[in-house]
C-alpha positions as CSV (number, residue, x, y, z in Angstrom):
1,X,159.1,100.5,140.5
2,X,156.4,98.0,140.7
3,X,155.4,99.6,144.4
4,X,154.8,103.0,142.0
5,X,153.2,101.1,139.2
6,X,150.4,100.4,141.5
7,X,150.1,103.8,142.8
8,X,149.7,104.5,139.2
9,X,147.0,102.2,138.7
10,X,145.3,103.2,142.1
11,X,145.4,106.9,141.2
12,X,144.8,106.3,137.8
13,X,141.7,104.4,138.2
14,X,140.3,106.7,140.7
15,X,140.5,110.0,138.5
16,X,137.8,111.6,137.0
17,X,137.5,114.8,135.0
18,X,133.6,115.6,134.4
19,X,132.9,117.3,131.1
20,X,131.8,120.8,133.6
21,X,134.1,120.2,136.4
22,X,136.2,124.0,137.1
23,X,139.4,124.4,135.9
24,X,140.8,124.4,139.7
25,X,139.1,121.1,140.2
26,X,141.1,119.9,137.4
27,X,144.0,120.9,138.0
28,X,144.1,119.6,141.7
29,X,143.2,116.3,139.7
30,X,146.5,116.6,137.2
31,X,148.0,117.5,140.2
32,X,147.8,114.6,142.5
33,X,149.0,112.0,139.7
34,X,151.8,114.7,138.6
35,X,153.2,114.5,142.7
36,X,153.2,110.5,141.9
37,X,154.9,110.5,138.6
38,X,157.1,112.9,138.5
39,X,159.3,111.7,141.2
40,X,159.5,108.2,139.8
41,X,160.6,109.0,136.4
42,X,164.3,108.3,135.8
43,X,166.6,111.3,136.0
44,X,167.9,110.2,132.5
45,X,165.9,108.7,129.2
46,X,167.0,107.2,126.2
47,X,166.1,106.5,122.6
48,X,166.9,104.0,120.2
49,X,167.1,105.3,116.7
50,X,167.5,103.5,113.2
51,X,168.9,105.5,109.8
52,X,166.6,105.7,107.4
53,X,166.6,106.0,104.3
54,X,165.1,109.6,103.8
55,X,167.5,110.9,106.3
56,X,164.1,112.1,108.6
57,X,166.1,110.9,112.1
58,X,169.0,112.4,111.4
59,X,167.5,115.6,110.2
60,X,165.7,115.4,113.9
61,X,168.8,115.0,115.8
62,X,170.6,117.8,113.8
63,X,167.2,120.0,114.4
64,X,166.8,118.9,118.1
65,X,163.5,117.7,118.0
66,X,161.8,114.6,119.3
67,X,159.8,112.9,116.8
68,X,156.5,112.1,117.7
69,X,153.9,109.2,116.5
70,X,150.1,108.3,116.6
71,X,149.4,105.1,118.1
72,X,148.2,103.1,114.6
73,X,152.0,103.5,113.6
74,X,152.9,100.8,116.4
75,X,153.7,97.7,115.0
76,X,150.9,96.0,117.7
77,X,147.7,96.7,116.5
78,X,146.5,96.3,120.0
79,X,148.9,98.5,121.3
80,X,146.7,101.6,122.9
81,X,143.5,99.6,122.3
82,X,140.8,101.8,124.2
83,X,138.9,99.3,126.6
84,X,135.3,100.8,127.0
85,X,133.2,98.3,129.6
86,X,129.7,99.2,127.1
87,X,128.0,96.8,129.7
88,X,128.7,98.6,132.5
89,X,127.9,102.1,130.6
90,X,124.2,100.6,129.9
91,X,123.7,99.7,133.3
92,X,124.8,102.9,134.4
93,X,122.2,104.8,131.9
94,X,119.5,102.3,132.6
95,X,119.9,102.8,136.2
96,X,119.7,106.4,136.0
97,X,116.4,106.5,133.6
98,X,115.3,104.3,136.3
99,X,115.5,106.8,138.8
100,X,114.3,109.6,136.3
101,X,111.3,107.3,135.9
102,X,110.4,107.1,139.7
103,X,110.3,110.5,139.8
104,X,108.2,110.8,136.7
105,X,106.0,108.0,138.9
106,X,106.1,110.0,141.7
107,X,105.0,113.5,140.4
108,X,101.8,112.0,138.5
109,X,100.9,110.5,142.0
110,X,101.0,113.9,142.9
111,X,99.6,115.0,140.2
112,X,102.7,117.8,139.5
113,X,101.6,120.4,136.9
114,X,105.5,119.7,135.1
115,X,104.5,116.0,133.9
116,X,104.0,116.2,130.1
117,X,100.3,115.0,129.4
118,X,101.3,112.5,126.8
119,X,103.8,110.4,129.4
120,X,101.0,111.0,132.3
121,X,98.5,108.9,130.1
122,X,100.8,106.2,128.9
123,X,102.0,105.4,133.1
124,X,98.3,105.9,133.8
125,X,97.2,103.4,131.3
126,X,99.6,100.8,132.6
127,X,98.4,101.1,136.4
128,X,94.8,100.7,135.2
129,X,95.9,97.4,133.4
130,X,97.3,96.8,136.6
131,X,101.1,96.9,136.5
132,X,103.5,97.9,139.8
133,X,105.8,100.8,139.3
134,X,108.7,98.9,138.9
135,X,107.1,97.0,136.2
136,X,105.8,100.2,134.4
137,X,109.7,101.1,134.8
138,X,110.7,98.3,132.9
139,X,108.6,98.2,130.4
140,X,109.2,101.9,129.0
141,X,112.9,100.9,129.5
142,X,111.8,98.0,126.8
143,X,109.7,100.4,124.8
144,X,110.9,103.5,124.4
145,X,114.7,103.4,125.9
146,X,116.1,100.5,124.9
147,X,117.2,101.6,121.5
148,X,118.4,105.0,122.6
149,X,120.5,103.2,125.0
150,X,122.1,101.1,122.4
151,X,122.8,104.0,120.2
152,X,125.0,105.6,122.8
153,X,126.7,102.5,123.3
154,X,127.6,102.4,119.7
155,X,128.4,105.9,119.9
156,X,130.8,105.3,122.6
157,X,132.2,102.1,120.5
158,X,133.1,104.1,117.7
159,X,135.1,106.6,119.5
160,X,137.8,103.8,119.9
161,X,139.2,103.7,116.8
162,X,140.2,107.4,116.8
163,X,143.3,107.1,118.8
164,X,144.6,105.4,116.6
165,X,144.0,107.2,113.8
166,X,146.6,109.7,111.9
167,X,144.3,113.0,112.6
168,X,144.3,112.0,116.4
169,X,145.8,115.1,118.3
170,X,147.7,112.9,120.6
171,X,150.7,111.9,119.6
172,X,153.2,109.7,121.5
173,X,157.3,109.4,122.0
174,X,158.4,106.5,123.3
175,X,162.0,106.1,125.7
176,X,163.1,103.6,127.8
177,X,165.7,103.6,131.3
178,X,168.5,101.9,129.8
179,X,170.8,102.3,126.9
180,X,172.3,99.2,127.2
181,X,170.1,96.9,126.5
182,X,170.6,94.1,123.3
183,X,166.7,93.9,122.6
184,X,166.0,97.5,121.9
185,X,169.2,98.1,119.8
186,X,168.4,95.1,117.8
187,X,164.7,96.3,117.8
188,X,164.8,99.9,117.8
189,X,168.1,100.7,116.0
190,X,168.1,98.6,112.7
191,X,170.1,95.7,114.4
192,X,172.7,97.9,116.1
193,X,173.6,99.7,112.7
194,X,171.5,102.6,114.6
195,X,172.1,105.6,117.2
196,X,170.5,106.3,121.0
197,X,169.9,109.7,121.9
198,X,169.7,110.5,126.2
199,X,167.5,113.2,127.6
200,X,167.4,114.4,130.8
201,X,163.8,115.8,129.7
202,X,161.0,114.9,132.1
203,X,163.1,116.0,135.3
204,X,163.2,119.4,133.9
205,X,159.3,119.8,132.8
206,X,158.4,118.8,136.4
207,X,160.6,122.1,137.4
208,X,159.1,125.0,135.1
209,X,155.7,124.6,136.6
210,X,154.8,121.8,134.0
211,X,151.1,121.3,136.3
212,X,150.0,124.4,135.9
213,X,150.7,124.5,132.0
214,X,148.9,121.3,131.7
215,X,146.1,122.0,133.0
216,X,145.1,124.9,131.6
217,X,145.5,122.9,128.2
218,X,144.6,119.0,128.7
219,X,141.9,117.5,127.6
220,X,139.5,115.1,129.6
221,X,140.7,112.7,126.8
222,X,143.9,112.5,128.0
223,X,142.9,110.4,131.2
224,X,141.9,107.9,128.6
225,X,145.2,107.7,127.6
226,X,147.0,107.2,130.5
227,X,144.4,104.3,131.1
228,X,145.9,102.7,128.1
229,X,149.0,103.0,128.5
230,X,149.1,102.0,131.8
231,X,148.8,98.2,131.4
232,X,151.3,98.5,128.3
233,X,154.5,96.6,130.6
234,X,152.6,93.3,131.2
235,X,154.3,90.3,130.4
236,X,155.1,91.1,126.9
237,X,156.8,94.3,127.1
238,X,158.2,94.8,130.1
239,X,161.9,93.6,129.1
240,X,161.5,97.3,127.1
241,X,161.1,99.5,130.5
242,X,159.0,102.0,128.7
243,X,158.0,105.5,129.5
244,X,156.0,107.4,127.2
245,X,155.3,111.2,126.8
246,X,152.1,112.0,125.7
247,X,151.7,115.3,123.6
248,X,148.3,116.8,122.9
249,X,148.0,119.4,120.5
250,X,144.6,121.3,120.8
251,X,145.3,124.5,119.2
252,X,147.3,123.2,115.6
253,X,144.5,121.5,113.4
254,X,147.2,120.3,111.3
255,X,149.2,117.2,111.3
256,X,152.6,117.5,113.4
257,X,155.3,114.6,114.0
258,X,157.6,116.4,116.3
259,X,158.2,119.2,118.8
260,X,161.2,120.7,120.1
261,X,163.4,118.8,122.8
262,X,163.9,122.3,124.9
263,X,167.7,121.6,125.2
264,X,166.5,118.4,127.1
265,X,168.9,116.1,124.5
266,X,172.6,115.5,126.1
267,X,174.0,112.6,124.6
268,X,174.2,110.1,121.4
269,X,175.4,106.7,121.6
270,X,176.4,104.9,118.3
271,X,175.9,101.1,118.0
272,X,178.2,98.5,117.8
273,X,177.8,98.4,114.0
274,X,177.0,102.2,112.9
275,X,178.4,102.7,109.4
276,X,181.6,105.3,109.5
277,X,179.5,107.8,107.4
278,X,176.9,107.9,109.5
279,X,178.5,108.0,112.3
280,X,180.7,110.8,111.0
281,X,177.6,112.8,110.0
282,X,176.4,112.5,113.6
283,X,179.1,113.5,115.1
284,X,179.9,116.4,113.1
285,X,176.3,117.8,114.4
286,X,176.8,116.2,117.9
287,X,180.0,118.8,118.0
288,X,178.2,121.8,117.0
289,X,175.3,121.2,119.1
290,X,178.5,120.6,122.3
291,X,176.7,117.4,122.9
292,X,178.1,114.0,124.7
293,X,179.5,110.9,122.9
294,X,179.9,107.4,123.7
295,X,180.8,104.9,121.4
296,X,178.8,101.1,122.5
297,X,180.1,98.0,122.2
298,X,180.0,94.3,122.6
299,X,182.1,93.4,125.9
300,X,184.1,90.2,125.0
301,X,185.8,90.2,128.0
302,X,183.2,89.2,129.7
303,X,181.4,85.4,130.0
304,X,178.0,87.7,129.8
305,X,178.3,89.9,126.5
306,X,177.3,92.5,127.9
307,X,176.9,95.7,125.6
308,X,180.2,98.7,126.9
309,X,179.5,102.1,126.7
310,X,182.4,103.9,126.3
311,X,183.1,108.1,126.6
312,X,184.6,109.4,123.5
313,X,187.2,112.0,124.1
């Protein structure tokens, strides 16, 4: 896993989707991360559920749909934090008005017919008071470019509070390898009282031509995202063994908070301390649905407590 986590990063890091790049381009591009992640991702992928009170995760279970969220509903504020390096983005600029300036330079030395007059007289004017090039460079940087480039900056700045806003079209579901773990069923299912559902969801995408789907509807944005959730399992979170699926609505302008599993859900587990009701509710739905059941449990036989799953029959 860690070996593939830096692939990830690698591959990650090196993609780049221009705003006029060809759709073939960019689907080679989702392709080549696709090849890497796809293979890697368990064959099976759980969530830990809580009951509340307006009934809205049951509802999904009995409707079999995966409920989906918008990053400013994580309890983290950081969490999916866009990281925009704005000094690096005015270098970049100012480097390429540089360039656009020498060639500006250039043509009035040759005294090129495309040079508007008013620029020709200013870069004149400064070689008469006796500046170099590369201080009549700097100079309309300071002038005339300096604010523009700040304005894009801010621009840029501003865009990073979208994702985590409610009308963001990305949405997010979050699952994690293991079903057995005490954390997330005290975290993630309302102190065990709660349900895990298992999929066996992302195995199945990657067979019914799932690259050539996404390409012809991602958006460059979405590159963004995997950036930010790439460096999600550092220290703090990676005792939760997180995958996350990233859905991106282009064509619905309206809000959505789930889609439809695709017969993708196999399984419900009930915690340790599910109330009878519910649990009888579930498993009246988990029957007509001719889904798995396993009841969890703390092992006491054991020095390690360790949480039992156990078939039911």
């Amino acid at each position: 896993m860690l070996d593939f986590r830096k692939q990830f990063q690698e591959i990650i890091e090196q993609s780049y989707i221009p705003f006029n790049i060809d759709k073939t381009a960019t689907s080679d591009v989702w392709s080549n991360i696709y090849k890497l992640v796809l293979p890697n991702i368990p064959e099976k992928l759980f969530r830990y559920r809580r009951i509340d009170d307006k009934g809205y995760t049951i509802e999904s279970f009995k409707s079999k749909t995966i409920s989906l969220c918008h990053a400013g509903m994580f309890p983290d504020k950081y969490d999916s934090y866009l990281y925009i390096d704005q000094d690096k983005i005015h270098k970049d600029l100012k480097n390429a008005l540089k360039d656009a300036l020498r060639i500006t330079l250039s043509h009035i030395t040759q005294k090129s017919p495309e040079i508007r007059a008013e620029k020709a007289t200013k870069i004149c004017y400064y070689r008469e008071c006796g500046y170099t090039d590369e201080q009549i460079i700097d100079k309309i940087l300071t002038d005339d470019y300096v604010d523009f480039c700040n304005n894009i900056g801010a621009a840029i700045k501003k865009q990073e509070s979208r994702f985590r806003n409610p009308r963001n079209s990305a949405k997010i579901a979050c699952f994690t390898e293991s079903v057995q773990s005490k954390y997330m069923w005290d975290r993630y299912a309302d102190g065990y009282k709660g349900f895990a559902v298992e999929y066996e969801y992302f195995k199945q995408i990657g067979d019914k031509n799932w690259l050539s789907f996404l390409s012809s509807i991602i958006s460059v944005n979405q590159l963004y995202w995997y950036r930010v959730y790439l460096y999600k399992d550092r220290k703090e979170y990676e005792h939760e063994h997180e995958w996350r699926m990233i859905y991106y609505n282009l064509e619905d302008e309206n809000d959505y908070v789930a889609i439809p599993d695709v017969g993708c859900l196999k399984a419900i587990y009930y915690g340790p301390d599910i109330s009878q009701k519910d649990k009888q509710e579930l498993h009246q739905i988990a029957v007509e649905k001719g889904l798995k059941e396993y009841d969890v449990d703390l092992d006491t036989g054991s020095r390690r407590y360790d949480l039992r799953v156990t078939a039911i029959k």
